[in-house]
C-alpha positions as CSV (number, residue, x, y, z in Angstrom):
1,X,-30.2,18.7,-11.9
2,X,-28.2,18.7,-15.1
3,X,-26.6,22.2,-13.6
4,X,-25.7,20.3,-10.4
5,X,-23.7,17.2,-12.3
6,X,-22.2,19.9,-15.0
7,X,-21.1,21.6,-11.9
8,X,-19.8,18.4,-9.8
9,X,-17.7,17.7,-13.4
10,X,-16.4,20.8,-13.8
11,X,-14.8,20.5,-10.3
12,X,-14.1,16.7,-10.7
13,X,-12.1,17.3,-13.8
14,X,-9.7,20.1,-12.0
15,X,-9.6,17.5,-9.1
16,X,-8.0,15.1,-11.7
17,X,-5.6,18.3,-13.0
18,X,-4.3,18.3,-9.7
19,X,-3.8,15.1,-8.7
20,X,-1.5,14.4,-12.0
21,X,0.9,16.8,-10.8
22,X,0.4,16.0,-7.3
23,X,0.2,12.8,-5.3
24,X,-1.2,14.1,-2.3
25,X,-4.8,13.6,-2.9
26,X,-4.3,10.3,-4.7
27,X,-2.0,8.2,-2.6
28,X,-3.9,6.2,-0.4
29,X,-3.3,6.9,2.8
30,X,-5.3,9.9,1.6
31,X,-8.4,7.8,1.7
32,X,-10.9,8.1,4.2
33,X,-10.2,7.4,7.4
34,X,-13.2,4.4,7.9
35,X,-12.5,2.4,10.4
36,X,-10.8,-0.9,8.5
37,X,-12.9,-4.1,7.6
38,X,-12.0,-7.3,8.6
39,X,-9.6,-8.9,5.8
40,X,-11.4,-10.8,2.5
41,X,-10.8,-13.8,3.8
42,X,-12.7,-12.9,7.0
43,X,-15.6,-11.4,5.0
44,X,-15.8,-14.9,2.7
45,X,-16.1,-16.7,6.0
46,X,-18.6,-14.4,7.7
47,X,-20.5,-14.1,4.6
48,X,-20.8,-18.2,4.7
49,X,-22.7,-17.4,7.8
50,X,-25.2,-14.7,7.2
51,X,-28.7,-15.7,6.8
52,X,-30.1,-16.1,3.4
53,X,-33.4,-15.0,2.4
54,X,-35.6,-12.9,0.6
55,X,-35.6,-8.8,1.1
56,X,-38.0,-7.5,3.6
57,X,-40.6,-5.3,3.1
58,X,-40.1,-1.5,3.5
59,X,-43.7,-1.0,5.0
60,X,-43.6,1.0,8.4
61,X,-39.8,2.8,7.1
62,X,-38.8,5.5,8.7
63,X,-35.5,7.5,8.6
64,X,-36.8,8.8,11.7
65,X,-36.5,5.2,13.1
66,X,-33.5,5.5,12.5
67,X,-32.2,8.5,15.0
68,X,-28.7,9.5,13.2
69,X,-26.5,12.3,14.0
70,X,-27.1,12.6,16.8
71,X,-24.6,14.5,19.6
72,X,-21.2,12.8,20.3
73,X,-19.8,14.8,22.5
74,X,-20.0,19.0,23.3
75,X,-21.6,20.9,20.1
76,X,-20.5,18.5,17.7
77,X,-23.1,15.0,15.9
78,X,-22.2,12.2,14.2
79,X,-21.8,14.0,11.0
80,X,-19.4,16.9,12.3
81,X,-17.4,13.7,13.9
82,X,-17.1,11.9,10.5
83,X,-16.0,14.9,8.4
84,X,-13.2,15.7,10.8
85,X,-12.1,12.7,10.8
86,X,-12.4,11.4,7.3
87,X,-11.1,14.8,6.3
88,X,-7.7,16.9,6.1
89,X,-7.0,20.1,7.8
90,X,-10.6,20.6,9.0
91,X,-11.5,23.3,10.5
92,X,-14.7,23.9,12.5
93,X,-16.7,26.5,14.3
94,X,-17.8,26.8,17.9
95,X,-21.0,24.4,16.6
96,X,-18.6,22.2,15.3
97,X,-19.4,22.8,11.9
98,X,-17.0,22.4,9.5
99,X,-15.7,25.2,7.4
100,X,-12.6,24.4,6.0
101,X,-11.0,21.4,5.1
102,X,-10.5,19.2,2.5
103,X,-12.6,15.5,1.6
104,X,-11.1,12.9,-0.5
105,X,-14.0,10.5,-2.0
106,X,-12.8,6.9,-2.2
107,X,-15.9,6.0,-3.7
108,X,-15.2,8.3,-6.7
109,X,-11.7,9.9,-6.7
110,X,-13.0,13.5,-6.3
111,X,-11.7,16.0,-3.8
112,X,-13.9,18.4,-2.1
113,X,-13.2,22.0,-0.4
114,X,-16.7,22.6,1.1
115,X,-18.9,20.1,3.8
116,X,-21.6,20.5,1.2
117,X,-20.6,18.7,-1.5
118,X,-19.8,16.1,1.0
119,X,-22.2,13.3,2.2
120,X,-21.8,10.6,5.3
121,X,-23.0,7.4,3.9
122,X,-24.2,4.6,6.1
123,X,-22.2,1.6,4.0
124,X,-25.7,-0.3,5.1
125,X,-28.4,1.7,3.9
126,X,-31.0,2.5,6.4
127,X,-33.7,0.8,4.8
128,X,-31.6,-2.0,3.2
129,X,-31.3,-2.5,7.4
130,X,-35.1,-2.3,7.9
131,X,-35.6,-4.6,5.2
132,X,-32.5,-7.3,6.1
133,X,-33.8,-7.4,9.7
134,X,-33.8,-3.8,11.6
135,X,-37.6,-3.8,11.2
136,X,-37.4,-5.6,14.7
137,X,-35.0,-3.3,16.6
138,X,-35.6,-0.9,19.2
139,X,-35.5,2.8,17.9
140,X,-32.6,2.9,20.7
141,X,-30.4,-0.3,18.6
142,X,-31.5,1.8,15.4
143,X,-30.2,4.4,17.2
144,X,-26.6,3.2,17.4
145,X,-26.8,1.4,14.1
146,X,-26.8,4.5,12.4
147,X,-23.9,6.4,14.0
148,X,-21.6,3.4,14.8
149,X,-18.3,4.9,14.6
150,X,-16.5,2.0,15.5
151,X,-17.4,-0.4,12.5
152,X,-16.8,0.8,8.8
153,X,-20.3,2.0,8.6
154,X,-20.2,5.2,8.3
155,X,-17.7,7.6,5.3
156,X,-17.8,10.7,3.8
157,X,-18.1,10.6,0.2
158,X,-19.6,12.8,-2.8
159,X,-22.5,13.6,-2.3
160,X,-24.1,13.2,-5.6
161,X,-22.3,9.7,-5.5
162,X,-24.4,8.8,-2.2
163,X,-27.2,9.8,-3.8
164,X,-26.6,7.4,-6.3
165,X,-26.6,4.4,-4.5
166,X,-29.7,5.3,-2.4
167,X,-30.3,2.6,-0.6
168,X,-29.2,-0.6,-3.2
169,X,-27.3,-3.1,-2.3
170,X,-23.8,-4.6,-3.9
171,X,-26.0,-6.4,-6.6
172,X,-27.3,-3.5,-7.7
173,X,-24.5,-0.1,-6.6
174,X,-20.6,-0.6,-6.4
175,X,-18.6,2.4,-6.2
176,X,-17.7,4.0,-9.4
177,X,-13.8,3.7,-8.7
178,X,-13.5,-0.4,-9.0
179,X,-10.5,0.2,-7.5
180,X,-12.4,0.3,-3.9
181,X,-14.7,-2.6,-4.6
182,X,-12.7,-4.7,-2.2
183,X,-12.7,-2.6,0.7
184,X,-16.3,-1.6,0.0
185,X,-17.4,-5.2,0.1
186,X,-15.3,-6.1,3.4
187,X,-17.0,-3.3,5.3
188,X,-20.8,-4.1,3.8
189,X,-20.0,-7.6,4.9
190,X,-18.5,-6.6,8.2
191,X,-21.3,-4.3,9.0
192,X,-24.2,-6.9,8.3
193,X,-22.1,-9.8,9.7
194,X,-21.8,-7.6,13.2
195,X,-25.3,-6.6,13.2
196,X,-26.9,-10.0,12.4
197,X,-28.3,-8.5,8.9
198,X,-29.7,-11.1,6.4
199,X,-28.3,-11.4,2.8
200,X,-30.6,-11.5,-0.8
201,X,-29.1,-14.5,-3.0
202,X,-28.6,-12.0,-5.5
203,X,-26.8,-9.7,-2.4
204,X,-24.7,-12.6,-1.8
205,X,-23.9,-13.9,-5.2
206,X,-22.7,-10.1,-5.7
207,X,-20.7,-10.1,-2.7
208,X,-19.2,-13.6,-3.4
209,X,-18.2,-12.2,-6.8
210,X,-16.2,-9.5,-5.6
211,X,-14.6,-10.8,-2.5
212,X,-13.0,-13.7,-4.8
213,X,-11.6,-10.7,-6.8
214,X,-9.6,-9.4,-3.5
């Protein structure tokens, strides 16, 4: 593991090389290209309205509950969809796999060059879903929970940053770069607002917290 993260700094630190002599991976219009949250003002008012209660359990979780990637359209899933899109000049394959391109990580600032060092996070965690209320879902609203590509739900990040997080929630994980706290917490409130997803008091106090900074 240490090899991995030694490796991930080495290539994080020539990132940052670049981008002082070079805007083009910094600006932000470089960023992802998640669909955009509603506005912090919106996310104060929906978050007034999510349910507040105590976390779920996590007995009966399943990823496979939670059918993801699968195909959009010809050869190419959910995840082949997000990386060309979040991505610049990608290039795929005839399976629509990507093998060129390049992957700007809002989350952490880092640039990537290969699909591998690349992750597609679900902004709601799968089984922060289960336990905020997706326990009761069909497999088939599960389903399209976990590739909605029309909300902010889904982005391609580092994947060592994904990892990270796990499946926490904005009382326990905020992205690294504080600089995307705002947007981060629009979409997590978006996303559970949309879905009818119940809120922690610590969840909320967290999300509270950092919407007033916006």
């Amino acid at each position: 593991m240490s090899g991995v993260y030694a490796r991930r700094l080495s290539v994080v630190a020539a990132t940052a090389a670049l981008a002082a002599t070079s805007a083009l991976f910094s600006a932000p219009g470089a960023q992802a290209a998640m669909p955009t949250p509603v506005s912090a003002a919106t996310a104060r008012t929906y978050l007034s309205q999510l349910t507040v209660g105590a976390e779920g359990s996590s007995s009966g979780y399943s990823r496979d509950k939670f059918p993801h990637w699968i195909t959009q359209s010809g050869a190419c899933n959910t995840r082949e969809v997000v990386l060309k899109r979040d991505g610049t000049n990608v290039q795929q394959d005839s399976s629509c796999a990507a093998v060129s391109g390049r992957w700007y990580s809002p989350y952490d600032g880092a640039t990537w060059s290969a699909a591998s060092d690349v992750d597609i996070d679900h902004m709601i965690p799968l089984a922060e879903a289960w336990r905020s209320g997706a326990s009761s879902w069909t497999n088939s609203q599960r389903q399209s929970f976990a590739n909605d590509l029309t909300r902010p739900q889904l982005i391609a990040v580092t994947d060592n940053v994904n990892q990270s997080k796990g499946d926490k929630d904005p009382a326990e994980w905020l992205p690294p770069r504080s600089s995307y706290t705002c947007t981060y917490v629009r979409a997590w409130v978006h996303v559970k607002k949309h879905y009818n997803l119940s809120v922690d008091s610590a969840e909320k106090s967290a999300l509270r917290s950092a919407l007033n900074g916006c």
